[in-house]
KOLDREN-461468 format. One record per residue (C-alpha): residue in three letters; x, z, y. Coordinates in steps of 0.05 Angstrom, whole numbers, plus 5000, padded with zeros to 4 digits. Layout:
N
[ALA, [X, Z, Y]],
...
END
This chain:
380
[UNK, [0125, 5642, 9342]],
[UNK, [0193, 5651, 9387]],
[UNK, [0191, 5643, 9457]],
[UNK, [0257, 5637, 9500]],
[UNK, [0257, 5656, 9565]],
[UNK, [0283, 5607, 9620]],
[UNK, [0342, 5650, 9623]],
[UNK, [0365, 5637, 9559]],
[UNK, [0437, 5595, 9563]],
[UNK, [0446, 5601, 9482]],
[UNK, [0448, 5521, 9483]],
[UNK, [0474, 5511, 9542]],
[UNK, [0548, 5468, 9544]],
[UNK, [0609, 5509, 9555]],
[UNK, [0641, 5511, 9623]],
[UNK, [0684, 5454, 9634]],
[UNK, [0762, 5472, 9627]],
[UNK, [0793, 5503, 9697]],
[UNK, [0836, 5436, 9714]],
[UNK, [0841, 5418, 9787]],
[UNK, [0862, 5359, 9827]],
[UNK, [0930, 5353, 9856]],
[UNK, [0954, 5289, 9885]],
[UNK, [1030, 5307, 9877]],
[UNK, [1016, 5332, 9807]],
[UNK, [1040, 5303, 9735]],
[UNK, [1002, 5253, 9706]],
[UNK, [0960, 5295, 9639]],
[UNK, [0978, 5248, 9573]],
[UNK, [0916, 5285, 9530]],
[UNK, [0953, 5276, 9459]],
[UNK, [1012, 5251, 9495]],
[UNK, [1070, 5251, 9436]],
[UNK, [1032, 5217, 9384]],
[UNK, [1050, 5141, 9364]],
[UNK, [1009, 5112, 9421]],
[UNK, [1016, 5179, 9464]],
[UNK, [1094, 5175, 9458]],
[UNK, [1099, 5099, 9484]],
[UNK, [1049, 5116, 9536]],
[UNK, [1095, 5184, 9565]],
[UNK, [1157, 5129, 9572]],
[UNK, [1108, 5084, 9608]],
[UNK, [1080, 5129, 9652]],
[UNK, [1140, 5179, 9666]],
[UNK, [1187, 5119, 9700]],
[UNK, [1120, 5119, 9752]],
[UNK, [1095, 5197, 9758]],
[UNK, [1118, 5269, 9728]],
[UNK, [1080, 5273, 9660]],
[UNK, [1052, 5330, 9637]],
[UNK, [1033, 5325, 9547]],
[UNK, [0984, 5365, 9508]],
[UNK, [0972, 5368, 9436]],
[UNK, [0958, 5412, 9382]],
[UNK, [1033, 5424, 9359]],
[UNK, [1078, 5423, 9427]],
[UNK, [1139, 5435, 9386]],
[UNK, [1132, 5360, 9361]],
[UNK, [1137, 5340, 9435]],
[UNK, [1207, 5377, 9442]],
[UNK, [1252, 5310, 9432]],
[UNK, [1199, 5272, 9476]],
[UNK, [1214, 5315, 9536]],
[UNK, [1283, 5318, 9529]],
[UNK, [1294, 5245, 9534]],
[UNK, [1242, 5241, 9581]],
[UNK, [1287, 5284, 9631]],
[UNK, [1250, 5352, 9614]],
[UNK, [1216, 5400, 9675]],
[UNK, [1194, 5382, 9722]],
[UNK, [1191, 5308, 9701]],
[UNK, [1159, 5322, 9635]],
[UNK, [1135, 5378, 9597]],
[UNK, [1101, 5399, 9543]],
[UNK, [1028, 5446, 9532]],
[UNK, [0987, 5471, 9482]],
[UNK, [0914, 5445, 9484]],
[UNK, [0878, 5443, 9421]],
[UNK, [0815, 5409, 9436]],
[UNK, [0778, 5448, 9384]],
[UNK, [0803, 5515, 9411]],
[UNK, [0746, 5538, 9460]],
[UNK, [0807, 5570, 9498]],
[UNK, [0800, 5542, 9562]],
[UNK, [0864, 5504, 9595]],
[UNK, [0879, 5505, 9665]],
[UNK, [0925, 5451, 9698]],
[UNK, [0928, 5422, 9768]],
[UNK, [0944, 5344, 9757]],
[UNK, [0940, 5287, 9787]],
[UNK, [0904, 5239, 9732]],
[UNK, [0883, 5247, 9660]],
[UNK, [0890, 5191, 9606]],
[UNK, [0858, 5209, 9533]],
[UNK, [0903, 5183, 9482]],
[UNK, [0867, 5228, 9433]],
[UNK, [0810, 5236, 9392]],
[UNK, [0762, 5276, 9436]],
[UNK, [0681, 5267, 9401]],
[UNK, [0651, 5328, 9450]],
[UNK, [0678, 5287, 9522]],
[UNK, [0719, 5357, 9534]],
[UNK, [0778, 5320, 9571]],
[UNK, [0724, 5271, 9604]],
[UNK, [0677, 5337, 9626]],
[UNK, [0738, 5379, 9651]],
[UNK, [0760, 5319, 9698]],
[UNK, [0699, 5297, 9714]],
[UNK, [0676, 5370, 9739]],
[UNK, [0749, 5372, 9783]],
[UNK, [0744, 5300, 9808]],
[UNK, [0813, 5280, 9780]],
[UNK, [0818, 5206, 9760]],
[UNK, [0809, 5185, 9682]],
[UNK, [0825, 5140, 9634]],
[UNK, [0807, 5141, 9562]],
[UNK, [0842, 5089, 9505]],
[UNK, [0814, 5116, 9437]],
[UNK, [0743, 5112, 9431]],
[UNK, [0700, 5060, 9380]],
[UNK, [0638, 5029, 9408]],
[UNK, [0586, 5089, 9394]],
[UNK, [0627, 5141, 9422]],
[UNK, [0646, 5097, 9479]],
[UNK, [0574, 5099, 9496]],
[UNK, [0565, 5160, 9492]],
[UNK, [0617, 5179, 9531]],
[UNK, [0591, 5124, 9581]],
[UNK, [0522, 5165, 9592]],
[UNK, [0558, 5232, 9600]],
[UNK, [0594, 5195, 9659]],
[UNK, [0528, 5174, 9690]],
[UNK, [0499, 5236, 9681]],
[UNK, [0562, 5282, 9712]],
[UNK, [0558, 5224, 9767]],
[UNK, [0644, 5243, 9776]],
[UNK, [0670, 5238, 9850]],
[UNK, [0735, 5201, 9821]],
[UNK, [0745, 5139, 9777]],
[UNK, [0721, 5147, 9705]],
[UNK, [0752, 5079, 9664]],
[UNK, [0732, 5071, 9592]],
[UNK, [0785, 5028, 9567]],
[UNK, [0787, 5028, 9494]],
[UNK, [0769, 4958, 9485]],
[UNK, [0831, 4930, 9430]],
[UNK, [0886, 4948, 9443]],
[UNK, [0875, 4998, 9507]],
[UNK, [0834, 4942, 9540]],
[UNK, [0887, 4894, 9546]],
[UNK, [0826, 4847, 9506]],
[UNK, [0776, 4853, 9553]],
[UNK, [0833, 4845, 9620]],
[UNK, [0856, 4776, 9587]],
[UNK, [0779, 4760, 9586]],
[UNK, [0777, 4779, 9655]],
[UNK, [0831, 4734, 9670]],
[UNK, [0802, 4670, 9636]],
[UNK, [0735, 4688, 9668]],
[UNK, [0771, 4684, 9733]],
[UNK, [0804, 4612, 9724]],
[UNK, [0733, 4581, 9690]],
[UNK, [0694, 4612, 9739]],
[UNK, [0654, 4653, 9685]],
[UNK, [0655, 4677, 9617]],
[UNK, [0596, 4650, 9566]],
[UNK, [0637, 4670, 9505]],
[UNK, [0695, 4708, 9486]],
[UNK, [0719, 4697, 9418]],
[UNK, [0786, 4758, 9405]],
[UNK, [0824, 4746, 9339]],
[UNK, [0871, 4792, 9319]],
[UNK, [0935, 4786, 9270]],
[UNK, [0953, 4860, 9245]],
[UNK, [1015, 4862, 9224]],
[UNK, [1027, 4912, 9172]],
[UNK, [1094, 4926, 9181]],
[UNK, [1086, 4956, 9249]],
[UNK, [1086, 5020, 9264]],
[UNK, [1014, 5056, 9269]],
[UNK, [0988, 5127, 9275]],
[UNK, [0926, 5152, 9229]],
[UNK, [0886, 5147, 9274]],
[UNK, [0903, 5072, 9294]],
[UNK, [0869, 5059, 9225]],
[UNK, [0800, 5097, 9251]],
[UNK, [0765, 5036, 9252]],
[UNK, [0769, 5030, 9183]],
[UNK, [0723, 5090, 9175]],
[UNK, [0666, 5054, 9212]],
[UNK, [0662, 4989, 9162]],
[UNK, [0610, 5014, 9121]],
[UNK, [0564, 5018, 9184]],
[UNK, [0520, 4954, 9216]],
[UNK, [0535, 4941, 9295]],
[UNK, [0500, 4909, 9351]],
[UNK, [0528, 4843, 9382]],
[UNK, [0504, 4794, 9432]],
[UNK, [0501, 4725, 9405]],
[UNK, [0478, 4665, 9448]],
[UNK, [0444, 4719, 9497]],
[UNK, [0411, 4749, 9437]],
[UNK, [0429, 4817, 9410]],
[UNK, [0431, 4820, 9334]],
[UNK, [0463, 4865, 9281]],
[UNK, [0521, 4847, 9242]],
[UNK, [0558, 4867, 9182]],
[UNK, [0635, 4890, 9187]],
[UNK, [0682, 4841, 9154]],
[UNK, [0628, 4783, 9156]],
[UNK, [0624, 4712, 9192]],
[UNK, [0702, 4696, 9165]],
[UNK, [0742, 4636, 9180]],
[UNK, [0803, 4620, 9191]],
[UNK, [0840, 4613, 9264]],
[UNK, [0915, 4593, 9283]],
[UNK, [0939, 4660, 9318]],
[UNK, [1011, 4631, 9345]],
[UNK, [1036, 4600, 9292]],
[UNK, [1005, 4636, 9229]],
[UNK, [0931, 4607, 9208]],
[UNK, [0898, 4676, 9191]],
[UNK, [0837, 4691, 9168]],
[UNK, [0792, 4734, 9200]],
[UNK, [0731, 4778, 9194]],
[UNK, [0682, 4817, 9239]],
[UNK, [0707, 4883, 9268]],
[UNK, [0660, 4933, 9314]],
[UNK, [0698, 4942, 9377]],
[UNK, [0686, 4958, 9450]],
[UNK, [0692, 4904, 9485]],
[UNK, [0634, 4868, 9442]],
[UNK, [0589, 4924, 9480]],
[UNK, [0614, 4917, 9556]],
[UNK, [0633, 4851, 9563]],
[UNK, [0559, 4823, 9568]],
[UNK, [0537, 4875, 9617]],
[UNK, [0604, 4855, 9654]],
[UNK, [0620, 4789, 9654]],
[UNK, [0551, 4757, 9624]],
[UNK, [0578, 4738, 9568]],
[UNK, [0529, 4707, 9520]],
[UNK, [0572, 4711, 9455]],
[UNK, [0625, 4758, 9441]],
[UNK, [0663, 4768, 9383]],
[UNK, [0723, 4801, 9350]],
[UNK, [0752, 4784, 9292]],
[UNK, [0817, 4823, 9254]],
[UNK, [0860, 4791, 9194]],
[UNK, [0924, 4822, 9172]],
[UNK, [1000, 4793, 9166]],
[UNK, [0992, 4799, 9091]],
[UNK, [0941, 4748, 9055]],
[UNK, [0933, 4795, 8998]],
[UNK, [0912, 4853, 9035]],
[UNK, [0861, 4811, 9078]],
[UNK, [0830, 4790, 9018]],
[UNK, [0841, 4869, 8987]],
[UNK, [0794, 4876, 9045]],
[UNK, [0743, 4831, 9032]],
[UNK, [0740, 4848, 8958]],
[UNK, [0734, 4916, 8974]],
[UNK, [0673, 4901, 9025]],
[UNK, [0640, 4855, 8973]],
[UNK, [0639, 4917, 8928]],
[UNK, [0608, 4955, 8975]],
[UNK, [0662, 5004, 8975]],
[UNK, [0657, 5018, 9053]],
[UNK, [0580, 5035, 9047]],
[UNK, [0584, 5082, 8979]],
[UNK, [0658, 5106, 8991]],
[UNK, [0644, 5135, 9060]],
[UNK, [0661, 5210, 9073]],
[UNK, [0714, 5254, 9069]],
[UNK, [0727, 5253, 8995]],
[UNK, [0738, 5171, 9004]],
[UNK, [0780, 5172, 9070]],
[UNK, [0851, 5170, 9043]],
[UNK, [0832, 5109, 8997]],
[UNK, [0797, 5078, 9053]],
[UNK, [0859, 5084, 9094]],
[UNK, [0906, 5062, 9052]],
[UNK, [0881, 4999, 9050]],
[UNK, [0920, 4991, 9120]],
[UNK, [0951, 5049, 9140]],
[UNK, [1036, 5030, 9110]],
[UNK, [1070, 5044, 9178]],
[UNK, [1134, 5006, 9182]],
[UNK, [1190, 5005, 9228]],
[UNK, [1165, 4959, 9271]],
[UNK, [1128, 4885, 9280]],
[UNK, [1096, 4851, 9331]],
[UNK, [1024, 4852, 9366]],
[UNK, [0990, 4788, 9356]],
[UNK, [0922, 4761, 9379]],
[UNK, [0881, 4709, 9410]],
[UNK, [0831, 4710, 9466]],
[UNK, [0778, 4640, 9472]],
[UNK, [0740, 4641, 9534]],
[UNK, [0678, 4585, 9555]],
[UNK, [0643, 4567, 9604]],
[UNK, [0610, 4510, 9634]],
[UNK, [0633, 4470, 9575]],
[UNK, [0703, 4486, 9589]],
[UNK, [0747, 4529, 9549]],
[UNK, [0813, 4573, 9550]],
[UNK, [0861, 4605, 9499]],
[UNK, [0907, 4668, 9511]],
[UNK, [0970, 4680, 9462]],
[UNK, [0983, 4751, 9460]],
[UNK, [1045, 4780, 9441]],
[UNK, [1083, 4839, 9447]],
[UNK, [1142, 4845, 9404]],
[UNK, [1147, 4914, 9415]],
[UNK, [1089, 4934, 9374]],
[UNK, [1015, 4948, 9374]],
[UNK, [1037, 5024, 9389]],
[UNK, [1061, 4989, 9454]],
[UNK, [1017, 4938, 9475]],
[UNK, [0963, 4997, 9473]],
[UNK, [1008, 5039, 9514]],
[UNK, [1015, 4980, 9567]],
[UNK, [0934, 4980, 9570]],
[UNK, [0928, 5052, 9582]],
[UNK, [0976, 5039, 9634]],
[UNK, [0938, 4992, 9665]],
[UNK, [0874, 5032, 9666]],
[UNK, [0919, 5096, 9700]],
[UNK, [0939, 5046, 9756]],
[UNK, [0869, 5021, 9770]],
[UNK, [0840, 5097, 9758]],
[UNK, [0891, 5118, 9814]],
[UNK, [0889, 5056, 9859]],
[UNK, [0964, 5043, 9843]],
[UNK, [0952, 4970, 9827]],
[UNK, [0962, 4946, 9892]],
[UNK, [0888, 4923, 9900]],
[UNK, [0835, 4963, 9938]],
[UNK, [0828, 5044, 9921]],
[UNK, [0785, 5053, 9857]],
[UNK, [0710, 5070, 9869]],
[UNK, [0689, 5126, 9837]],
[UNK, [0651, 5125, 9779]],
[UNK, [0645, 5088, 9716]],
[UNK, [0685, 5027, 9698]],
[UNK, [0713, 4981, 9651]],
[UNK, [0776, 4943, 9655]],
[UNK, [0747, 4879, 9654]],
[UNK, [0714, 4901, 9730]],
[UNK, [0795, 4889, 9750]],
[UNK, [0779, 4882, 9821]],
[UNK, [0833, 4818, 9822]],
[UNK, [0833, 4791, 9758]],
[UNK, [0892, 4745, 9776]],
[UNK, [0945, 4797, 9782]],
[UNK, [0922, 4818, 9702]],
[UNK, [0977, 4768, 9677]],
[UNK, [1046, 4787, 9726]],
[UNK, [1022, 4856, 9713]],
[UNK, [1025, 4843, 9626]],
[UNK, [1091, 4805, 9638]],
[UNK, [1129, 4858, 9673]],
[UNK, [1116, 4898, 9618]],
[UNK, [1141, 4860, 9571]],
[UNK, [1077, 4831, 9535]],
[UNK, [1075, 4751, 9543]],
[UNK, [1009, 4712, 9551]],
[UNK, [1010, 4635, 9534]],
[UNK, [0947, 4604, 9562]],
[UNK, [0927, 4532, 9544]],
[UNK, [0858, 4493, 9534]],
[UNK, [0829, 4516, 9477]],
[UNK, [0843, 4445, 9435]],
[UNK, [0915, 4463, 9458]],
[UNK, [0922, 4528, 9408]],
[UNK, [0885, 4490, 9353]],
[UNK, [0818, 4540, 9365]],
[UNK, [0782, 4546, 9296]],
[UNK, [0701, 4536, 9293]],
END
């Protein structure tokens, strides 16, 4: 038998990266040139000096240029799987980048610089979640990958607000396939062969991906629609209460929504999972185009009362995410105009004024149409 001393570190977690907190310091885009990254860097650099890491830097080049170049914007190497460690001073940190081990999260957390994080599914968003409990960070931590960079789970907010609560919110979402999308913005695709917890009527249960279909008007295209595991499914019951919550996706094309559904029927997402399937699984959705427009639907209850949200940003998906990362740096650095940010967790549904979430969309260019429920022909 082995015995280990209590001096043994062998499993212990590396330090966290050197980065430190400077108030007058660029804003750290983690994975800041990729399709999301790159919308998010115009966003943010007309607010703050931007500072963009990635693996390949050099693909960043025509970024900084038009984004004015040093000291407005420049460009880093940090490869997240490179133990190297990477000093920065900085004022924030938003993850627009796949980051599994909570590196970026960790090394921000240990300097108490503010974060934001836009690309995590449900399980890893829970994770991530505990490690923020447990490094109990002196500076705003907000976990806002809910669809679409959390701009879901702030329209939720913002019904919540006007019905005086929230017993369910219903998201459908119209993917339009001739957008343009990064490989990554497909990830979810990887996770339909896998069951997920919902609440339902108070109740938690577990659901299969792609089930409970139907058909709702989204604007003016009926779409049909299937189950999706997303974040805001998780949070928005501990947040709001909400009873029932549910997110639905369908696609632009008819043929590839039901290309879907065959697909699931086969069982292809539970057998075909793995490396050796993920390019077929992909290319089910992944045909980036040169451009389309975000679509999607937000039905909130309560009381026997019910509102529905148009969403739509005819710049893209790529955008509207951008806008809700955004968002979630404002809050993280009090920037909003409402009271400072506490420190700690949060979600952006905990918008401390829910009622500025709609002027804040529209100045960015992403419209919300709310009517009574009846009034956007809301499907059963």
């Amino acid at each position: 038998m082995t015995y280990f001393s209590s001096h043994d570190h062998s499993n212990e977690a590396p330090a966290p990266d050197p980065l430190t907190h400077d108030p007058q310091g660029p804003v750290l885009l983690v994975g800041g040139y990729g399709t999301v990254g790159a919308e998010l860097a115009r966003l943010v650099a007309a607010e703050h000096p931007v500072l963009l890491t990635g693996r390949a830097p050099e693909r960043a080049a025509a970024l900084v240029r038009e984004l004015g170049g040093a000291p407005h914007a420049e460009v880093r190497r940090w490869d997240l799987a490179d133990p190297a460690p990477f000093p920065a001073a900085v004022r924030a940190v938003v993850g627009v980048v796949n980051d599994p081990d909570a590196r970026v999260l960790r090394a921000a957390a240990a300097a108490g610089v503010p974060y934001a994080d836009v690309t995590r599914w449900t399980a890893r968003l829970q994770r991530a979640a505990t490690v923020a409990a447990l490094l109990r960070p002196t500076a705003p931590v907000l976990l806002s990958s809910a669809w679409m960079g959390g701009v879901v789970s702030l329209v939720a907010a913002a019904l919540a607000e006007r019905l005086g609560g929230a017993d369910r919110v219903e998201t459908a979402v119209r993917w339009d396939l001739a957008d343009r999308a990064g490989a990554d913005s497909v990830e979810f695709m990887d996770r339909l062969g896998l069951d997920y917890e919902v609440v339902r009527e108070g109740h938690r249960r577990t659901v299969t991906p792609l089930s409970g279909t139907g058909t709702v008007r989204i604007g003016d295209h009926p779409t049909r629609v299937a189950r999706i595991d997303t974040p805001e499914q998780f949070t928005l019951p501990l947040t709001l209460g909400t009873r029932t919550a549910t997110t639905r996706i369908g696609f632009s094309s008819a043929l590839s929504t039901r290309a879907l559904l065959a697909a699931k029927h086969t069982g292809f997402f539970r057998w075909g999972r793995g490396e050796r399937w993920q390019s077929a699984r992909r290319a089910l959705l992944y045909s980036p185009g040169e451009g389309g427009t975000a679509l999607l639907r937000v039905d909130v209850t309560h009381g026997g009362q019910g509102l529905a949200a148009l969403v739509e940003d005819r710049a893209g998906q790529a955008h509207l995410t951008a806008v809700g990362a955004l968002l979630a740096l404002r809050r993280a650095l009090g920037t909003d105009g409402s009271a400072p940010a506490p420190a700690g967790l949060c979600f952006p549904e905990q918008a401390p004024d829910p009622t500025e979430v709609l002027p804040a969309l529209a100045a960015l260019g992403v419209t919300v149409d709310i009517r009574s429920a009846t009034g956007l022909d809301a499907a059963a």
